[in-house]
N, CA and C of each residue as an Amber inpcrd file, in Angstrom:
protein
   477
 -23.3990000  30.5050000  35.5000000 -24.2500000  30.8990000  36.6120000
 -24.1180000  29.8730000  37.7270000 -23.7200000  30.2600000  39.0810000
 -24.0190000  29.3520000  40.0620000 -25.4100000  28.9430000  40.1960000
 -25.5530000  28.3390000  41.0290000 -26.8960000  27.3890000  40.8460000
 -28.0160000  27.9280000  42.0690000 -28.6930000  28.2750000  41.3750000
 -29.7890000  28.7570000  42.6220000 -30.3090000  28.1480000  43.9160000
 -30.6210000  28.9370000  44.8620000 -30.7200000  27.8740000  45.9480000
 -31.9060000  28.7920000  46.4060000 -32.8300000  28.1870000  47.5290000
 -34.1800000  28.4740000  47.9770000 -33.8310000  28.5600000  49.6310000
 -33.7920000  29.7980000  50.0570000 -33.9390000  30.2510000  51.3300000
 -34.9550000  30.5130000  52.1890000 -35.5660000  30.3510000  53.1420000
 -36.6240000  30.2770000  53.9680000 -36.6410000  32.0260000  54.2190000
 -37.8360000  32.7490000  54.0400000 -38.2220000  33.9710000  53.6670000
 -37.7950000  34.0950000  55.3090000 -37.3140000  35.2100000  56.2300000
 -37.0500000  35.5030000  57.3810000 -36.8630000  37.2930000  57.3950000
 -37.5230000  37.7610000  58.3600000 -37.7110000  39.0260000  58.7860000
 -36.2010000  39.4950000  58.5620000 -35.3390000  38.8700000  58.8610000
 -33.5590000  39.1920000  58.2750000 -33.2670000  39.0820000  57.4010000
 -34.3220000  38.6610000  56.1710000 -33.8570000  38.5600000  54.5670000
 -34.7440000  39.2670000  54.0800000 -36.0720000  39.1950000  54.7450000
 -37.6470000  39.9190000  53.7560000 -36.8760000  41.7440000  53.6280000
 -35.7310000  42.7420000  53.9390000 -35.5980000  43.4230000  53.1380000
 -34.7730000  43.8040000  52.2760000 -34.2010000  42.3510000  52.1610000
 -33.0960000  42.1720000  50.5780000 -34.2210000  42.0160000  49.5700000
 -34.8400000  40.9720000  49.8600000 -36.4070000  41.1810000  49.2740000
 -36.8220000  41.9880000  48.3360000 -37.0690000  43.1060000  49.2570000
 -37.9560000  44.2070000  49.0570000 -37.0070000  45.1390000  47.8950000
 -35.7040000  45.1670000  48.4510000 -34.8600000  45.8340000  47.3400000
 -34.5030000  45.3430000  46.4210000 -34.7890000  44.2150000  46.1600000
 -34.6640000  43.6910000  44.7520000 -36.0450000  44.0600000  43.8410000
 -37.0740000  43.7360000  44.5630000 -38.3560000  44.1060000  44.2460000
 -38.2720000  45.7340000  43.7380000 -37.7260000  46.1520000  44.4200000
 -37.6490000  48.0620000  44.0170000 -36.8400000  48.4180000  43.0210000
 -35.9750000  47.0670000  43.2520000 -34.7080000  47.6160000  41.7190000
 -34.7490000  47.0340000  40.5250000 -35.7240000  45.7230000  40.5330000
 -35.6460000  44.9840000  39.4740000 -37.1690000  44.7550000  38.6460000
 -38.4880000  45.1830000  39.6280000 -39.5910000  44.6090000  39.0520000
 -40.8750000  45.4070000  39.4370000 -41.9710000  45.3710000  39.2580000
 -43.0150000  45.7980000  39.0320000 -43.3740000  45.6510000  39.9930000
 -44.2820000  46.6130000  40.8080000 -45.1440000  45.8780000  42.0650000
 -46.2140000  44.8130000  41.9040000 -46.8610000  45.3580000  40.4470000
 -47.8050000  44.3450000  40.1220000 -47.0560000  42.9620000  40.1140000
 -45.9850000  42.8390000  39.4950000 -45.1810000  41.2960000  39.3310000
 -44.9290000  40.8890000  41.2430000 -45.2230000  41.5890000  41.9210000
 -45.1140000  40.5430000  42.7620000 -44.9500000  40.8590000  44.0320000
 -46.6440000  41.6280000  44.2100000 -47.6670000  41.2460000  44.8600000
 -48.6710000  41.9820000  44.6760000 -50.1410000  42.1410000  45.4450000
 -51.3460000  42.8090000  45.1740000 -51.5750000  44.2020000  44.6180000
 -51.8700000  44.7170000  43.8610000 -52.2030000  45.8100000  43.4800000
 -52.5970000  46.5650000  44.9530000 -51.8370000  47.8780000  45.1730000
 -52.0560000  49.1800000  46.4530000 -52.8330000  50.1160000  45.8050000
 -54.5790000  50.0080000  46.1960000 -54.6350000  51.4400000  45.7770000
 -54.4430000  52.6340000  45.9080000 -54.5450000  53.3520000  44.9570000
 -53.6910000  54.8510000  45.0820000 -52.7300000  54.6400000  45.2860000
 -51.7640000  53.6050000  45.0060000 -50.4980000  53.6370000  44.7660000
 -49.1930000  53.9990000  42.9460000 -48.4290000  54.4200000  43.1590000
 -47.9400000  55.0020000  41.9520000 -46.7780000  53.9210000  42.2060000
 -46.2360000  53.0090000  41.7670000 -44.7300000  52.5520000  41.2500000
 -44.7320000  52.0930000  42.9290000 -43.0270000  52.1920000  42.8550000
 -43.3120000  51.8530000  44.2200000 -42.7120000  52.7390000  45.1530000
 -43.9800000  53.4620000  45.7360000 -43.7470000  54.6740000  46.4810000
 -43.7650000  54.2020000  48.0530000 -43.8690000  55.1620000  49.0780000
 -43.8170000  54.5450000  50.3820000 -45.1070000  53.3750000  50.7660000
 -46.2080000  53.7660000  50.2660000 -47.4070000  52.7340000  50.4920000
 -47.1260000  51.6190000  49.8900000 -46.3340000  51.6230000  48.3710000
 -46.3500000  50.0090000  47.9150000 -45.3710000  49.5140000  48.4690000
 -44.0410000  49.9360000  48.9270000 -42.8630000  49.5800000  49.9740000
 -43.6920000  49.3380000  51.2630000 -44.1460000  49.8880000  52.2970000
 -45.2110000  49.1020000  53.5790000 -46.0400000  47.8410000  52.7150000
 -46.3000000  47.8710000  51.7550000 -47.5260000  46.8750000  51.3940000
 -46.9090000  45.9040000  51.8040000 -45.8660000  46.1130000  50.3420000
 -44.7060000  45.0270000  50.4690000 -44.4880000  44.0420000  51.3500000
 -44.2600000  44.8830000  52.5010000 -43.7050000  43.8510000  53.9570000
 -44.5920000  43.1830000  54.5470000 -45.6320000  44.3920000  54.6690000
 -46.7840000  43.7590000  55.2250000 -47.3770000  42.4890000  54.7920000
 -47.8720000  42.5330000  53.5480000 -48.4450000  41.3440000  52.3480000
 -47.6210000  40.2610000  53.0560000 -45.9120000  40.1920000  53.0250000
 -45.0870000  39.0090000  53.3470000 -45.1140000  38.4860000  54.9150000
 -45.7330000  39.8830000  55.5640000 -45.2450000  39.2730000  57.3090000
 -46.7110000  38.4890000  57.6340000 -47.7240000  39.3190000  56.4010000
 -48.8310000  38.2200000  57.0810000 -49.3640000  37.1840000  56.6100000
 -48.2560000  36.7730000  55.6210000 -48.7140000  35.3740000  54.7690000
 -47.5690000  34.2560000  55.5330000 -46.1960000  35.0150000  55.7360000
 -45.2630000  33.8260000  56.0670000 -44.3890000  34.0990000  57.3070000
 -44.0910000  35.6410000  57.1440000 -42.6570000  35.6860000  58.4230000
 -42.9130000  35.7680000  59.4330000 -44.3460000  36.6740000  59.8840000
 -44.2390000  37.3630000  61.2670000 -46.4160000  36.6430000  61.3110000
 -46.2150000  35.6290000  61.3470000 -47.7760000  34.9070000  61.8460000
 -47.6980000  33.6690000  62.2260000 -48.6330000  33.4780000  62.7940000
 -48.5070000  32.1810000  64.0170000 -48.8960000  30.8800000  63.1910000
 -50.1390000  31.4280000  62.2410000 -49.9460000  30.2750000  61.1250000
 -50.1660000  31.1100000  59.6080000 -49.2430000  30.7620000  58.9280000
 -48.3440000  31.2550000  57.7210000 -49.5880000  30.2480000  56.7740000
 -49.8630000  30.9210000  56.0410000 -50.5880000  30.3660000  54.8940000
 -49.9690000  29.5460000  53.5140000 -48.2340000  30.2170000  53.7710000
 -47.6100000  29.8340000  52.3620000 -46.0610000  29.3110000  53.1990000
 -45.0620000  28.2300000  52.4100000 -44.0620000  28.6770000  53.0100000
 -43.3020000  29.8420000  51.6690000 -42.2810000  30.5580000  51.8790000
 -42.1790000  31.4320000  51.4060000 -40.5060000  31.2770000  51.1650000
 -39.9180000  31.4950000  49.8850000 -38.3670000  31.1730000  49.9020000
 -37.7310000  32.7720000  49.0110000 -36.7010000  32.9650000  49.5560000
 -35.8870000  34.0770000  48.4720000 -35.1400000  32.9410000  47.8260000
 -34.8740000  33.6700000  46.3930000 -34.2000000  32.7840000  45.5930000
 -32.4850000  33.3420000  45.5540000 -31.6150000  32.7670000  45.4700000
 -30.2320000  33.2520000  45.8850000 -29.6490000  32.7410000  44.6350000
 -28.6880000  33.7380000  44.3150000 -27.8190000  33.2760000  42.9190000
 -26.4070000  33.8410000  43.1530000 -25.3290000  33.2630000  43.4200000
 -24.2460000  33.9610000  43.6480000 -24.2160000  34.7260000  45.3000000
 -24.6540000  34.7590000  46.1380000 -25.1520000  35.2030000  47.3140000
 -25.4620000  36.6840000  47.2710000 -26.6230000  36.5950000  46.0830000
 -27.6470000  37.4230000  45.3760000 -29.0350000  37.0840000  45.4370000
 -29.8320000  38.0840000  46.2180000 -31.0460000  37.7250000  46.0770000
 -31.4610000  38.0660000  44.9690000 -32.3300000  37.6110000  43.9160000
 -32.7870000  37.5390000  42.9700000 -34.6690000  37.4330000  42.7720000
 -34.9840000  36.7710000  44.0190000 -36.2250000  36.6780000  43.3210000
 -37.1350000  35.9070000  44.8570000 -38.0190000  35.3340000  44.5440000
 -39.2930000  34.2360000  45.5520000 -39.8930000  33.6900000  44.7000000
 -39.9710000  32.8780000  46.1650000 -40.9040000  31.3570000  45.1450000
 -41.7240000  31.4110000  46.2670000 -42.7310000  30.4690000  46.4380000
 -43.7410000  30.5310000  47.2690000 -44.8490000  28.9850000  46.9540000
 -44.7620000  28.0980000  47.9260000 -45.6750000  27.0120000  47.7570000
 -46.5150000  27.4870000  49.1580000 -48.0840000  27.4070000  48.5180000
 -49.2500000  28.0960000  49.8220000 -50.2430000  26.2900000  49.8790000
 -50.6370000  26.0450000  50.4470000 -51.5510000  25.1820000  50.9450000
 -53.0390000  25.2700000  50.4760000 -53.6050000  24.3940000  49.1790000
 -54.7640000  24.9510000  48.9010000 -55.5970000  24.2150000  49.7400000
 -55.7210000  22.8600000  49.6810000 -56.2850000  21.5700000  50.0410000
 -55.2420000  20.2580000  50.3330000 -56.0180000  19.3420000  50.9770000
 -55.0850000  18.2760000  51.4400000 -54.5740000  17.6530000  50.0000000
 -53.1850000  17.5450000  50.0280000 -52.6360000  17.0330000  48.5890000
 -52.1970000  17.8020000  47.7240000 -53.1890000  19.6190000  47.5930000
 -52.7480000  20.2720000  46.3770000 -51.4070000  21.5410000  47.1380000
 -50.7180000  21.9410000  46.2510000 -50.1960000  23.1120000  46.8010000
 -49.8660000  24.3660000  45.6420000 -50.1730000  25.5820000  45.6070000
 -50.0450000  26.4010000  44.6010000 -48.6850000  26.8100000  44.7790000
 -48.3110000  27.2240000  43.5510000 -46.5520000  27.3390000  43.5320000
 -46.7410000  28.4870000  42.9390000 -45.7900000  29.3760000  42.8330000
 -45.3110000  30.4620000  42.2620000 -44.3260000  31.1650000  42.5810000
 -43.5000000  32.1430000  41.7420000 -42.4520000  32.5740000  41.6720000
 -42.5010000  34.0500000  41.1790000 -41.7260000  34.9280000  41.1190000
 -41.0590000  35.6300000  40.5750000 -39.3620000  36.0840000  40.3010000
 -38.8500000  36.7010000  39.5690000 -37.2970000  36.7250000  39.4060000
 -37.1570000  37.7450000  38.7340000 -36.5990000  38.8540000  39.4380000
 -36.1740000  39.7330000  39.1120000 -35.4730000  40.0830000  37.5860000
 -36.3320000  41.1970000  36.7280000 -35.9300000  41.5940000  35.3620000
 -34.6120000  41.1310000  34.7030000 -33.6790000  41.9570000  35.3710000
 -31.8980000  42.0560000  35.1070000 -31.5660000  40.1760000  35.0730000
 -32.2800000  39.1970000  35.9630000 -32.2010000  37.8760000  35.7540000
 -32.8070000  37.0880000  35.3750000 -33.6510000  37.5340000  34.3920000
 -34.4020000  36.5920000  33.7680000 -34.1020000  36.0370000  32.5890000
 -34.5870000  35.4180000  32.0420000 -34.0540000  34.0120000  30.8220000
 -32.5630000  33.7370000  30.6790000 -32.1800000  33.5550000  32.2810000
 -30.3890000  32.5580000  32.2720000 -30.9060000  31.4940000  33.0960000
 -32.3160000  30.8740000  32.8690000 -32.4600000  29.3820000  33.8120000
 -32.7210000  29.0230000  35.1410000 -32.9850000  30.4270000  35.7640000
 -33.0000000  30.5150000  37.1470000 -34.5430000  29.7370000  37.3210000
 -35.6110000  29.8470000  36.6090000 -36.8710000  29.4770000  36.8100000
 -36.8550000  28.0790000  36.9600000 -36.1040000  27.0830000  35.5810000
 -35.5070000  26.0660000  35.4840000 -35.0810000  25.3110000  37.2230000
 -33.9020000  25.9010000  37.1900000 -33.1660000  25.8450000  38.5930000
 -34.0480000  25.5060000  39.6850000 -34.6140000  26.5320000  40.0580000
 -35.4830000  26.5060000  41.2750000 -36.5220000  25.3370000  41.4630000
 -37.2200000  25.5240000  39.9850000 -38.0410000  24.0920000  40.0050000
 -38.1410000  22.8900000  40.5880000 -37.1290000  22.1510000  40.3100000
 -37.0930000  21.1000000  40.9060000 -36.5940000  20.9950000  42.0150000
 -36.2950000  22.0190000  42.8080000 -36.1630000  22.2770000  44.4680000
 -37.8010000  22.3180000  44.7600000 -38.6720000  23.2800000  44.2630000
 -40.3080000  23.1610000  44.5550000 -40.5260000  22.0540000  44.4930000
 -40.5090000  21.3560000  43.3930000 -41.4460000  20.0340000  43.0980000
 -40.5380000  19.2000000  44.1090000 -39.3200000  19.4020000  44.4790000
 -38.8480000  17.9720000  45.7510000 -39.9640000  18.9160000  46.4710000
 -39.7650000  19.9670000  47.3470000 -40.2090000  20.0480000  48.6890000
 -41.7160000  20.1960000  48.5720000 -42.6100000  20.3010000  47.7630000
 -43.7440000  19.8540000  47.5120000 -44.1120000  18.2170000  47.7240000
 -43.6890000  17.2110000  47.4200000 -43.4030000  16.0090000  47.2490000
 -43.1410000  15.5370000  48.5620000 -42.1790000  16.1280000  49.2590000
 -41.7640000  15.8530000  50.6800000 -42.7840000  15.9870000  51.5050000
 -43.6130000  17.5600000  51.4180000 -44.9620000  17.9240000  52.3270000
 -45.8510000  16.7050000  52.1270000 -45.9940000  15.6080000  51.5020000
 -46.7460000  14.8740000  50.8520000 -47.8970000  15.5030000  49.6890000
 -47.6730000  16.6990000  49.4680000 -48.8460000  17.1770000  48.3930000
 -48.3290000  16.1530000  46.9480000 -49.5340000  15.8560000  46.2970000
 -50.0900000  14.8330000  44.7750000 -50.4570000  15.9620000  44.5060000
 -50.1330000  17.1530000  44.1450000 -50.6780000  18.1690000  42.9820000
 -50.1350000  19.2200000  43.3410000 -49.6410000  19.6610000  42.0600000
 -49.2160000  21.5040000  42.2710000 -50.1180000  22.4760000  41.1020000
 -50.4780000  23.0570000  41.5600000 -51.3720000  24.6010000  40.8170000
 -50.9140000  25.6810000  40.8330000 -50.5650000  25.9920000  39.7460000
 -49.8720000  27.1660000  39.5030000 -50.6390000  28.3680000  38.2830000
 -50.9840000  29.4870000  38.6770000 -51.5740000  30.5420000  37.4980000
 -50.3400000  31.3900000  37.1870000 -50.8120000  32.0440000  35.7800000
 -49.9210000  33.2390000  35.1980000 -50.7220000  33.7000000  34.2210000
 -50.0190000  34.4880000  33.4730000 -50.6750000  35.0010000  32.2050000
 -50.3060000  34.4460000  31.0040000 -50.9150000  34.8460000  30.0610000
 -50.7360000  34.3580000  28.2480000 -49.0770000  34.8440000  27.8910000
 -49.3240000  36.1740000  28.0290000 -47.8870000  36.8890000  28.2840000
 -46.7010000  36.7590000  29.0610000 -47.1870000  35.8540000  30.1420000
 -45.9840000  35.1990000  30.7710000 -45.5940000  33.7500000  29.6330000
 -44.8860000  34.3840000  28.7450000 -44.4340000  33.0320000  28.0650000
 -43.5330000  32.0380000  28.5590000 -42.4730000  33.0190000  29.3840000
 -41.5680000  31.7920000  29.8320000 -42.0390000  30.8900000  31.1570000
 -42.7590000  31.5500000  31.8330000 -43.5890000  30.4470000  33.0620000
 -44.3710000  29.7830000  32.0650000 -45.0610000  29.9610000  31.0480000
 -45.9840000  28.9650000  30.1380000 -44.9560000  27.8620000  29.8910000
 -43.6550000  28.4770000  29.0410000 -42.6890000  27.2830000  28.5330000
 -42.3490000  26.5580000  29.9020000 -41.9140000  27.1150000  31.0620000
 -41.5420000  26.4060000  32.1030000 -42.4580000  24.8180000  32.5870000
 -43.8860000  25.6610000  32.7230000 -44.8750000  24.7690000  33.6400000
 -45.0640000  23.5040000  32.2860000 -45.3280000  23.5530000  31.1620000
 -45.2600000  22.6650000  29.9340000 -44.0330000  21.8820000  29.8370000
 -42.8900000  22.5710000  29.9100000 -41.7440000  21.2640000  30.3410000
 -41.8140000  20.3320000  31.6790000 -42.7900000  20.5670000  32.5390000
 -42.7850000  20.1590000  33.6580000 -43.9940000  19.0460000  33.8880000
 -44.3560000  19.0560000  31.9950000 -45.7960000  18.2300000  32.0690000
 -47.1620000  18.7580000  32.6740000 -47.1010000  20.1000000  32.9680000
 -48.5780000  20.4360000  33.5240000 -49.5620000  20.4140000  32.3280000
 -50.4740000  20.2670000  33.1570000 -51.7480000  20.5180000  31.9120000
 -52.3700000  22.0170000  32.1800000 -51.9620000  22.4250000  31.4090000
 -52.6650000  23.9750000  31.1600000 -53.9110000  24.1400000  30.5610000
 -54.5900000  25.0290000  31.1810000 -55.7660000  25.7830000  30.4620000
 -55.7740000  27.3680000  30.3630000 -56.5500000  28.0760000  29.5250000
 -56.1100000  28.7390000  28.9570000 -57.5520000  29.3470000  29.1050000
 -57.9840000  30.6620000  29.8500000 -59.2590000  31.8240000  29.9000000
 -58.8630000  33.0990000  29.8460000 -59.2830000  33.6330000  28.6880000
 -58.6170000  34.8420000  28.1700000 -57.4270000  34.9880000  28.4860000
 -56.5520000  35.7230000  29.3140000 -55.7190000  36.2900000  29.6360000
 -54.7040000  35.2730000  30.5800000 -55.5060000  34.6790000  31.2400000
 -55.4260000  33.5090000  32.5200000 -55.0220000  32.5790000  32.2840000
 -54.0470000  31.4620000  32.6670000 -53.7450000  30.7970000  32.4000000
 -53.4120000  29.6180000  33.6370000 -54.1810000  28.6430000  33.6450000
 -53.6850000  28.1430000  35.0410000 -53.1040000  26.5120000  34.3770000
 -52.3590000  26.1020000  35.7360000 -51.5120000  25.3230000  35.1100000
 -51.9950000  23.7180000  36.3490000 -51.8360000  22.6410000  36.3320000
 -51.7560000  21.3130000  37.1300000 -50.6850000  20.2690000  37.0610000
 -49.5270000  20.1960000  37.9530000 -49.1120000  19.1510000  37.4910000
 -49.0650000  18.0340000  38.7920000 -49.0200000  17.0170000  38.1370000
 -49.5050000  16.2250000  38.9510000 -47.5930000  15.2600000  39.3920000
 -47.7870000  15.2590000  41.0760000 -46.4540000  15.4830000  41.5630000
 -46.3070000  12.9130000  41.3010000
């Protein structure tokens, strides 16, 4: 596998994006539940863009920075570090089905934790589920301290 690299989310990439999102994954995996939405029909495709233009591409101040993940000059997936508080920053990811468990999560990582580190943030926070085992195995190799509420699972590691 070539080695993943982290691209700055841009209105000229957000709909490679979107078609990976349509060909590889769940809407729930990655982003808000649309109601009255079925799979991903025309409303969860608008959500889609929308959700991304008004967190990172198309706003004057972006709440998250926002990266496509590239493998082979293949989009594959996003990562996303958002701004909780001075110091902390929440991280998260997704990666498309067809590429998951060949290391890409691995990979990307320690591109987050540099450019986390660089922003000057001392803490990253990251949630998932029980069922997300391999973000569990991930964030635990990475030394976070996890906790664990029903289903919920949130993670701290300290940069």
């Amino acid at each position: 596998m070539n080695k993943a690299r982290l691209l700055p989310l841009t209105e000229e990439n957000l709909h490679l994006l979107l078609a990976r999102a349509v060909a590889d994954a769940d809407p729930l995996e990655v982003m808000p539940p649309v109601p009255g939405s079925i799979g991903w029909d025309p409303a969860a495709r608008a959500a889609f863009l929308a959700f991304h233009r008004s967190r990172s591409v198309a706003t004057q101040r972006p709440v998250e920075s926002t990266y496509v993940i590239v493998v082979e000059e293949q989009v594959v997936g996003a990562a996303r570090l958002a701004l909780l508080d001075e110091g902390r920053l929440e991280v998260g990811a997704w990666i498309g089905q067809s590429h998951r468990g060949i290391g890409i999560g691995t990979a990307i990582m320690d591109e987050l934790w540099a450019r986390a580190r660089d922003s000057g943030a001392r803490q990253l926070v990251a949630h998932t589920t029980a069922d997300n085992g391999a973000a569990c195995r991930l964030l635990d190799r990475a030394g976070a301290e996890l906790t664990t509420s029903g289903r919920d699972v949130g993670a701290v590691v300290e940069l």
